[in-house]
C-alpha positions as CSV (number, residue, x, y, z in Angstrom):
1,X,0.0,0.0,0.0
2,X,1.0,3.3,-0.6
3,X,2.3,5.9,1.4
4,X,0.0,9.1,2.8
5,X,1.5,12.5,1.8
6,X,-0.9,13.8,4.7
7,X,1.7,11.5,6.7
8,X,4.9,12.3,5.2
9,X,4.0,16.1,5.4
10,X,3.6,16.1,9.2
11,X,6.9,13.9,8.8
12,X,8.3,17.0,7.2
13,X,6.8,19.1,9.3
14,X,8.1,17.4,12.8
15,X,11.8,17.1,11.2
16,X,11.8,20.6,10.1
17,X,9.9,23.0,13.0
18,X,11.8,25.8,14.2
19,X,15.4,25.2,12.1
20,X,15.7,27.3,9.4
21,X,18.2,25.0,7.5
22,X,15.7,22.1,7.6
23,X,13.4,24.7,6.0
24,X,15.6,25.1,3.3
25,X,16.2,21.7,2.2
26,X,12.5,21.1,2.3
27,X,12.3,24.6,-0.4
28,X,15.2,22.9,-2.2
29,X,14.1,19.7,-2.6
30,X,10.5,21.0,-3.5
31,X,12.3,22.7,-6.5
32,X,14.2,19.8,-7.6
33,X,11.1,17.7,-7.7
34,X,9.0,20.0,-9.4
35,X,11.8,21.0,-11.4
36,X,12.7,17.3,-13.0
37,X,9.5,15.7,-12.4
38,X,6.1,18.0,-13.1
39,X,8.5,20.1,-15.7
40,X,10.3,16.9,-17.2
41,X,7.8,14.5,-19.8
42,X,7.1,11.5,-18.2
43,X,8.8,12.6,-14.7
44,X,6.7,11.0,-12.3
45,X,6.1,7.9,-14.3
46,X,7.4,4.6,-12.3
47,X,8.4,1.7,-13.2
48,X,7.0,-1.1,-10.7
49,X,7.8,-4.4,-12.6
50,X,10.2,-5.7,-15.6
51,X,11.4,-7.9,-17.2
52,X,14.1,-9.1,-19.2
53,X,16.0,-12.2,-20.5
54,X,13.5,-14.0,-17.7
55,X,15.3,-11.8,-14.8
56,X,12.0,-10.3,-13.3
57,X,12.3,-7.5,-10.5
58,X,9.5,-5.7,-9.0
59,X,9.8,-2.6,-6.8
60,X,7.5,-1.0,-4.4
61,X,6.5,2.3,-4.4
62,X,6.2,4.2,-0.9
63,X,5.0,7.1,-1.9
64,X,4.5,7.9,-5.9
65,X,6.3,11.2,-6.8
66,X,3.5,13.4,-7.4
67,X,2.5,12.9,-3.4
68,X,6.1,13.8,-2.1
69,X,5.4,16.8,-4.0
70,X,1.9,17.5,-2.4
71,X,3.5,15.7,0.9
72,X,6.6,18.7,0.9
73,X,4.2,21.8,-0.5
74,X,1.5,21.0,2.6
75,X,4.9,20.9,5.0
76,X,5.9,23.9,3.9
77,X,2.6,25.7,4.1
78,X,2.2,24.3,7.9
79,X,5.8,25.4,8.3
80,X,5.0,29.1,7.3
81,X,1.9,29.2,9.5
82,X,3.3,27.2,12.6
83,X,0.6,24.8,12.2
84,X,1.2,21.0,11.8
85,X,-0.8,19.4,8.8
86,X,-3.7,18.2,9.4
87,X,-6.5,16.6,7.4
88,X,-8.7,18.1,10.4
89,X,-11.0,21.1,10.7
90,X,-11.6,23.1,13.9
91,X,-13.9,26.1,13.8
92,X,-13.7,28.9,16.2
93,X,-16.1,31.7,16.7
């Protein structure tokens, strides 16, 4: 089963609260993702089985590409409002 990016963004979020540096690498890894997978054709395909010359392998995926992407822009957003993610609503009056 897949990953939650709801899950790996609190991750984020927990690993990254209150250091700056942290921050950063979060921003910088946003931008490499984006950059060489949403920007790139065919950057967040995977490949989860092949075969070849009857060698099989099969890989599972965590957490597909396009959700470490959503995953790291809902840390970030939580990181700029000091509020963890949350797939949670609390209404105040």
């Amino acid at each position: 089963m897949a990953g939650s990016a709801l899950q790996a963004a609190q991750d984020l979020y927990d690993y990254a609260r209150g250091d700056a540096l942290r921050v950063a690498e979060i921003e910088t890894a946003l931008s490499s993702a984006v950059s060489s997978g949403l920007l790139t054709k065919g950057g967040t395909d995977n490949v989860t089985s092949a075969s070849k010359n009857n060698v099989s392998m099969q890989k599972t995926v965590g957490l597909p590409e396009q959700h470490r992407i959503t995953a790291m822009r809902m840390a970030l957003t939580g990181l700029s409002a000091n509020t963890r993610p949350s797939n949670r609503t609390f209404v105040c009056f």
